[in-house]
C-alpha positions as CSV (number, residue, x, y, z in Angstrom):
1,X,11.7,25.7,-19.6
2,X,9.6,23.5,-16.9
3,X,7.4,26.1,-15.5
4,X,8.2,24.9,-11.5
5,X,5.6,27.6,-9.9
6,X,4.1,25.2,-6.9
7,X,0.5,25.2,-6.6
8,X,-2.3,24.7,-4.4
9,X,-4.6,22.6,-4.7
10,X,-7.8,20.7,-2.5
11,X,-7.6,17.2,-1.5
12,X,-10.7,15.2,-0.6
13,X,-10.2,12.5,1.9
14,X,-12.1,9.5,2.0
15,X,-14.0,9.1,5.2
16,X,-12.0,6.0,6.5
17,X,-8.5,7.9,6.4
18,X,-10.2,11.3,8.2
19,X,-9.2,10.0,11.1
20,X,-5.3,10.7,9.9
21,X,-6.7,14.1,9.2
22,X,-7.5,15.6,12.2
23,X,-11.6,14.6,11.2
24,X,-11.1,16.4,8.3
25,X,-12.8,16.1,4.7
26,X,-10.6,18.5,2.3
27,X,-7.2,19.5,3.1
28,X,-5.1,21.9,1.3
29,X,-1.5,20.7,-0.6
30,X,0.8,22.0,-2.8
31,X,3.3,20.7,-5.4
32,X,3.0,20.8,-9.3
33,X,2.2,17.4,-10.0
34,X,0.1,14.7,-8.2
35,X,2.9,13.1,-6.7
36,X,4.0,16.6,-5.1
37,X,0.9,17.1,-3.6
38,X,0.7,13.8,-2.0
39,X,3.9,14.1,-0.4
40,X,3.1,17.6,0.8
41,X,-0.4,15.7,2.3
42,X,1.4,12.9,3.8
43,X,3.9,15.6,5.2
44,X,1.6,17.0,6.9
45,X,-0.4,14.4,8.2
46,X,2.4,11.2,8.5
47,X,0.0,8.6,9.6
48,X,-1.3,9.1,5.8
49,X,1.9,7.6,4.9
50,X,1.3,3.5,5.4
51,X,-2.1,4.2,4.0
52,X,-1.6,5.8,0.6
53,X,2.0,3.7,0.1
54,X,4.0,0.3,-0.2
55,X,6.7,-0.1,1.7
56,X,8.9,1.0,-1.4
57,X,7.0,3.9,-1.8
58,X,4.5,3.4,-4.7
59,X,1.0,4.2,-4.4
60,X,-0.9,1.0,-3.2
61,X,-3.0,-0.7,-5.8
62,X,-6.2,0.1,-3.9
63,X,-5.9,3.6,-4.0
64,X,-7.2,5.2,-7.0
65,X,-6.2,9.3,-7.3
66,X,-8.5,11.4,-9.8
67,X,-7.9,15.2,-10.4
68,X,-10.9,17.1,-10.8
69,X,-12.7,13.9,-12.6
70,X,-10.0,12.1,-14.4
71,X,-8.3,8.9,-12.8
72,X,-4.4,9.6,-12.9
73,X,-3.8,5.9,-14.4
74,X,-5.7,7.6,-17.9
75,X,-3.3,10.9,-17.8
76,X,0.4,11.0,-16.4
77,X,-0.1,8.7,-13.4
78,X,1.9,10.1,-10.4
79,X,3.5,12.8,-12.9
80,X,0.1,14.6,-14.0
81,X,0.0,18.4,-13.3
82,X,-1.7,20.0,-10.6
83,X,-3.0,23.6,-11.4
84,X,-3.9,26.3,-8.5
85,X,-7.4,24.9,-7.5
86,X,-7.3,21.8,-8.8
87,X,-9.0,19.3,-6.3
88,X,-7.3,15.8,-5.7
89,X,-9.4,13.2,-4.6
90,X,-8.4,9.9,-3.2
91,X,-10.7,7.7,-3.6
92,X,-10.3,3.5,-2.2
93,X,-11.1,1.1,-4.1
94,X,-14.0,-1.5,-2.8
95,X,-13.7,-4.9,-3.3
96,X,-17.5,-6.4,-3.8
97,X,-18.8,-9.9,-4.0
């Protein structure tokens, strides 16, 4: 059996989207897997929303997710777990040249 016990966990914001945040650098979220936890952030703070997603509601190709210090795209994507206290950070990506 799944265990379905939401958790909390710490999301860093980048400093361009703080703005969406109320100025804010961490934020607290809860859900059991990434995805969860970014649509209890971008419950909270909507304006998130257009930032983080496409219009058909995939993560935007800029926007890279780690947990702790692993990238998402090397674990379960969208689907990896989120344990109490885990930190989230979103981190965009920077195009150089």
């Amino acid at each position: 059996m799944p265990d379905t016990q939401t958790r909390t966990a710490t999301v860093r914001i980048p400093t361009p989207l703080r703005s969406y945040t109320d100025g804010q650098a961490t934020v607290e979220a809860t859900g059991t897997t990434v995805s969860d936890v970014l649509s209890d952030l971008v419950q909270q703070y909507s304006d998130l929303q257009s930032n983080l997603y496409t219009e058909d509601g995939t993560l935007r190709q800029f926007v890279n997710i780690y947990v702790n210090d692993d990238d998402i795209r090397y674990l379960d994507g969208p689907d990896t777990a989120v344990e109490d206290g885990d930190e989230v950070s979103i981190v965009p990506s920077i195009a150089g040249g």
